[in-house]
N, C-alpha and C positions, 0 to 999 in steps of 0.2 A: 034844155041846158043842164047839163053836169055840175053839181053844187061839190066842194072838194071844200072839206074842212080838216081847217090846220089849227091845233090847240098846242097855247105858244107858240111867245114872238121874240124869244132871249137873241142870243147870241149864233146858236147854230141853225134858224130858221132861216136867216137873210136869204140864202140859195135858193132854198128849198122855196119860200114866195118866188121869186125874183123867177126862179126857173118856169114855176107854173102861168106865175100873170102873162108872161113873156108869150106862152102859147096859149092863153087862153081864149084870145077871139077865134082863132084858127079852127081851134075845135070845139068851140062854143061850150066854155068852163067858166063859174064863178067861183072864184077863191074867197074863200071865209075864212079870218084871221081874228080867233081869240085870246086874250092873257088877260089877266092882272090888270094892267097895264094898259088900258085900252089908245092911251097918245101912244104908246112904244108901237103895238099893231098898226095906227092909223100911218107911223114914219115908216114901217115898214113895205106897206100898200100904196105910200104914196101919191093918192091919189088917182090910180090907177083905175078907170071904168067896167073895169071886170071885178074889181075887189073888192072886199065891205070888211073893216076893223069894227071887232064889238068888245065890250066888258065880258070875259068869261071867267068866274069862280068855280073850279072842279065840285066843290062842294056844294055849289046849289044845283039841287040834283033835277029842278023842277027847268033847269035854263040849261044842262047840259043833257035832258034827254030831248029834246027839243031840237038843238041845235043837231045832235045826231040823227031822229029822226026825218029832220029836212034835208038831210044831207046825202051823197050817194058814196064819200067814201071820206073816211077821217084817216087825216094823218097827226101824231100826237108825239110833241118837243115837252111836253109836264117832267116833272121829276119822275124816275121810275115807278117810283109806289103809289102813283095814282093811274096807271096804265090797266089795272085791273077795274076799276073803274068803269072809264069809258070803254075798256072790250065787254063790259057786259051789256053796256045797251048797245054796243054795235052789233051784239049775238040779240039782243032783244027785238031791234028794228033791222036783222039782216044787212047792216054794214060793214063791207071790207074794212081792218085797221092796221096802220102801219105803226113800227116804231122803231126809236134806233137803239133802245135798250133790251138789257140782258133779259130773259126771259125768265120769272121769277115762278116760284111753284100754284101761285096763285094765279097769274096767267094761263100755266101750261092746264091748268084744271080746265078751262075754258075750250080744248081742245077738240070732245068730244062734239060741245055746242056749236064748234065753226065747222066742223067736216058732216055731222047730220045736216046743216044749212048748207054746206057748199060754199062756205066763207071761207077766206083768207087771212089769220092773223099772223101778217108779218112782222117778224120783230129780230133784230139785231139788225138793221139794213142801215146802217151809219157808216162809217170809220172803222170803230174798232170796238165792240163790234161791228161788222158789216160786210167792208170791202178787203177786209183779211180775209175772212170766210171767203167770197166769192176768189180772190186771187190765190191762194192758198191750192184750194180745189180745185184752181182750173190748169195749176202747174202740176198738182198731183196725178191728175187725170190724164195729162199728157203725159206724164212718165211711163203709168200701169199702160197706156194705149201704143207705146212704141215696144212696151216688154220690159221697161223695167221693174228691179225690186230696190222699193223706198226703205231706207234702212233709219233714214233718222229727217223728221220735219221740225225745224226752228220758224216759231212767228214772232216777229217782236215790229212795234209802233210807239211814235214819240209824239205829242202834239208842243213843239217846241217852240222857240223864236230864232227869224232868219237871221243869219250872220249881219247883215247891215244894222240891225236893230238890238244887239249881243252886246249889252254893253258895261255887263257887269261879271262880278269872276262867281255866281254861280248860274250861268249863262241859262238862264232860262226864267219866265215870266208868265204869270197866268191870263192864258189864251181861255179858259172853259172854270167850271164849278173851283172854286178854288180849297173849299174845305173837303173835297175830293182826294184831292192834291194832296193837303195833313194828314189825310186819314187812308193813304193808300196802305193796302197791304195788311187792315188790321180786320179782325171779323172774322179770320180761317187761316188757317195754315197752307201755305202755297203747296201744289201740289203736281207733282210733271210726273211720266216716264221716259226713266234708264235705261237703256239694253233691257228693255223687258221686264224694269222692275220698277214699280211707285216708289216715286223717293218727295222727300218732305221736307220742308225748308219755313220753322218756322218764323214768327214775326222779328227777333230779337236776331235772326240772321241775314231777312230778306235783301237789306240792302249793303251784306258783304258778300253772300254767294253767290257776286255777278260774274258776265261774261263778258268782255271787251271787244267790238268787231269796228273792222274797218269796214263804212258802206260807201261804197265806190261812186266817185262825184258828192259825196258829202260832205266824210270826216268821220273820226273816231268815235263812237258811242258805246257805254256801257248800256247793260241789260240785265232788269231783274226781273221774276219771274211774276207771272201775273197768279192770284190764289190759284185758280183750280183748272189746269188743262187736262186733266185725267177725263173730267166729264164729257167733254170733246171728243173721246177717240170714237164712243158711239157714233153721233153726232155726225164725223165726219167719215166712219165707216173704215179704223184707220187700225183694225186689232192685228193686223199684221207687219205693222210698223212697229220697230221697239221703241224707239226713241221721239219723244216728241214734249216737246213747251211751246209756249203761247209766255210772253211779256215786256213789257216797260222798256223803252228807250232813252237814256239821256247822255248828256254830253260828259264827258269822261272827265270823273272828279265829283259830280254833285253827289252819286250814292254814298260815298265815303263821306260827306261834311252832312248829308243828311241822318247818317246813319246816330253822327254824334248828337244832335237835338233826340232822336230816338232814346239813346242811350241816356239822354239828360232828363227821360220823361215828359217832354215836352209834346209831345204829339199823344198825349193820354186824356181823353175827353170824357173820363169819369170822374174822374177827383175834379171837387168843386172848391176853388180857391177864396177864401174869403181874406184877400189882397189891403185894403183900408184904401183909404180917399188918395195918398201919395204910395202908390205901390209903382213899382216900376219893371223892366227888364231886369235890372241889375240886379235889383234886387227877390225876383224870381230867378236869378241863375245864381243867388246865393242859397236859397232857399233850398236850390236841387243838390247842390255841393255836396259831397261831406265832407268833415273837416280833415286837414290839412293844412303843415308845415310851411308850406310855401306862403309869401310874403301879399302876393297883387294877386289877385282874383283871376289875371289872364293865366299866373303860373297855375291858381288851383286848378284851372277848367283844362289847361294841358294837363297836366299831371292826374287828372281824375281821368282824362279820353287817352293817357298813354302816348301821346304825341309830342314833338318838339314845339317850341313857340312859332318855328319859323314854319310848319309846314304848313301849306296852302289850304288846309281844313280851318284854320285857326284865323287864317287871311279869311275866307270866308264866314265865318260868326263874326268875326270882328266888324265886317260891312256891315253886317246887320245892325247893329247901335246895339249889341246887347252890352255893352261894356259903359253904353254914353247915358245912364241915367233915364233911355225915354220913358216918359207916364206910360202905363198901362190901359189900356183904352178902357177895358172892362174889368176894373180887378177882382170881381165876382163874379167866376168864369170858369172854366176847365183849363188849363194849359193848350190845348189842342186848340180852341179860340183864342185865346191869348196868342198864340203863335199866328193864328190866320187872322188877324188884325195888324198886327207885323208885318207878317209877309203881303198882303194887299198892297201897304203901303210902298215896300221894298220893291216887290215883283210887280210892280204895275204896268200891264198895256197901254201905252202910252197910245197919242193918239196916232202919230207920228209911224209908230210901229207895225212891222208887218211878221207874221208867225210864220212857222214851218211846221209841215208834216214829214216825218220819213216816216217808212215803212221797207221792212225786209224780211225775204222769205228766204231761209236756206233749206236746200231739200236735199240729202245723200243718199244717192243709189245705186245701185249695181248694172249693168247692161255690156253683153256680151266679153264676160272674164274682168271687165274692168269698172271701177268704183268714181264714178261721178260728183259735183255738187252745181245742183242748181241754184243762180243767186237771183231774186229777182226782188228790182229796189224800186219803189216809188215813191219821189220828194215831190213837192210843194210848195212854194210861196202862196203868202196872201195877196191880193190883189192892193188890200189895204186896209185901214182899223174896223171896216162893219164888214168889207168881202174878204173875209179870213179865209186862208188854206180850210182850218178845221170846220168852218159854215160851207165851205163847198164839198169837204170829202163826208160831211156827215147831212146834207141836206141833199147833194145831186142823189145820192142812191135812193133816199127816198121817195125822192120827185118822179125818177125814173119808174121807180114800183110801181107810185099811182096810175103814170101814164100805161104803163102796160097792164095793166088791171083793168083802166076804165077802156082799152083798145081791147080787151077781152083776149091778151096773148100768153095770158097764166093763168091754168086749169087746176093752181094748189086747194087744198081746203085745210083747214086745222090750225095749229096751232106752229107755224114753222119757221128757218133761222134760211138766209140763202148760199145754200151748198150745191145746190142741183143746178145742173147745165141751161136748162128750163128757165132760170134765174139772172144765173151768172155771168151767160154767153153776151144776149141783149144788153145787160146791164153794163158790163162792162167795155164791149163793145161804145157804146152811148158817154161813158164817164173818159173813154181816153178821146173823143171828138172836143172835150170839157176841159181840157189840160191834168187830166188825170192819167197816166197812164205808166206802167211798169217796163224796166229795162232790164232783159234778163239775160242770163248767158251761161252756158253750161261748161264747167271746169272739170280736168280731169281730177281728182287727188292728188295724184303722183305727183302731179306737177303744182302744188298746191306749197 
């Protein structure tokens, strides 16, 4: 029996079990489900005869090399910064490890330990990262294989909510990590190629130097740019592309009303507010102000963001209560919690609620005298509040990994992200039988 451990049981695991229990008498598997959380594990296994939910602490290290030891291959939903962690006793006790986060430098150190073993540490195999990688590269490949020259790769992905479920004007609700969300975009300066040239975008512009695309069978969405797709072109082998980003999806209208909290300092989670027992919104968006002429608090906060009263940015703070007096959850706090205490509240997944994922690849290229674009769109629905869109596009890729791992039909070792055919073909092959699957169709320009 194949012992298959999965560390975390959040929100993007539900598939990723669900998928394995499903197969596991078939090929005689036991799935091992640890978190925190050990009832949240237990709902998640369900009582299934193949499964076993336990109490797992990343940091007892005497209960997680153990658990690794017994095991034949881990898969790991932890926060990213403990994924170094457990890759080092899975290099200690010769464990493949999956994950669906970015690949950090403390990871990638681990490299040379998984390919002298012949180990596999796979990691970006989610969403996004994950299955942009694999679909990305599997339209790129097809271009370079018919004879074209790619002149410019657009990737951008949204983990959004479905239009049934849209029920507020700034149309979107936290599906995944929510202090994520606050803190998108700070840490580094965004960073893409030009026509051949790094260009840089940074924090105080990210969410005005968007792009607006219609994705066909959706709707309207802007785009900003995610920090860093410069490091990528290695990556995915792309130095004779000039043009290329990787970023952020949302529904057309929220960069611009987010941009103004940005602007108001509110999304700054180093300054520590020492708020008093009655501190409120109101009076943290007085606090940000400077002063001003204007009579109501709604004229100073227009008149400070440069907008009219009536534009629909102003509609949007205004849903928020920041104008209504509410208490302060935490008044000794950073603004940045402050605000994702708010927004919880505001942005709640209901139970009711079902999410969306889009995803869209534009690829421009050249083939016989004439200039193409490839569009290739893949949306989502959630099934419902625990089988999310984003639990299946970020849990099937990894379920899939394990299975072809433990069927012994990938020969990678090191430290790697899935760009390779070897990868990508199976995987996604398997993810469109799952209702995941891309709709693409190639445009001439001209006629663009």
């Amino acid at each position: 029996m194949k012992k298959i451990l999965i560390l975390g049981a959040g929100k993007s695991a539900t598939d990723l079990i669900q998928y394995l229990l499903d197969r596991a008498e078939a090929n005689d598997w036991k799935i091992i489900v640890g978190d925190l959380d050990e009832a949240l594990a237990k709902r998640k296994i369900n009582g299934h005869e193949r499964g076993e939910a336990l109490f797992f602490d990343v940091f007892d290290e005497a209960l997680r090399k153990k658990l690794v030891e017994e095991s034949d291959i881990v898969a790991s939903l932890l926060p990213a910064k403990f994924h170094y962690l457990v890759g080092q006793d899975c290099l200690t006790y010769s464990k493949h490890f999956i994950t669906p986060s970015y690949v950090s430098a403390n990871d990638q150190a681990l490299d040379e330990g998984f390919k002298a073993k012949g180990l596999l540490y796979m990691a970006e195999m989610g969403l996004d990262p994950g299955i942009d990688h694999m679909s990305l590269m599997k339209a790129y490949h097809e271009i370079l294989e018919k004879g074209g020259k790619v002149k410019a790769l657009r990737s951008y992905t949204g983990a959004l909510i479905a239009p049934e479920s849209d029920d507020h004007p700034w149309h979107y609700k936290f599906t995944w990590a929510p202090m994520n969300v606050v803190l998108a975009g700070q840490g580094g300066t965004a960073q893409y190629l030009r026509d051949g040239k790094p260009c840089f975008i940074p924090y105080n512009r990210l969410f005005t130097d968007t792009e607006v695309y219609e994705v066909e069978g959706v709707g309207r969405y802007e785009a900003y740019a995610n920090r860093d797709s410069i490091s990528y072109i290695d990556t995915y082998d792309l130095k004779e592309v000039p043009t290329f980003i990787r970023g952020t999806l949302r529904k057309e209208g929220y960069c611009a009303a987010w941009n103004a909290l940005v602007r108001l300092g509110w999304t700054d989670n180093q300054l520590q507010i020492k708020g008093g027992e009655d501190f409120t919104y109101t009076d943290l968006l007085t606090a940000f102000l400077p002063d001003s002429n204007k009579s109501s608090l709604k004229e100073r906060l227009a008149d400070f963001l440069e907008i009219d009263l009536t534009d629909s940015i102003m509609d949007r703070l205004t849903w928020l209560g920041i104008f209504d007096h509410i208490p302060v959850k935490n008044p000794n706090a950073s603004p940045a919690q402050m605000l994702h205490d708010l927004l919880v509240e505001k942005w709640v997944f209901k139970t009711e609620d079902k999410d969306l994922i889009v995803m869209l690849h534009l690829l421009d290229y050249e083939l016989d005298g004439k200039t193409y674009r490839k569009q290739s769109v893949m949306s989502m629905i959630g099934k419902d509040h625990d089988h999310t869109a984003i639990a299946a596009t970020v849990g099937f890729p990894m379920a899939i990994m394990v299975k072809l791992l433990l069927e012994n039909k990938v020969k990678l070792s090191g430290v790697q992200i899935p760009t390779m055919p070897e990868v990508y073909i199976p995987c996604l092959q398997e993810l469109e039988t799952l209702g995941i699957h891309f709709k693409e169709r190639d445009i001439e320009l001209a006629n663009l």
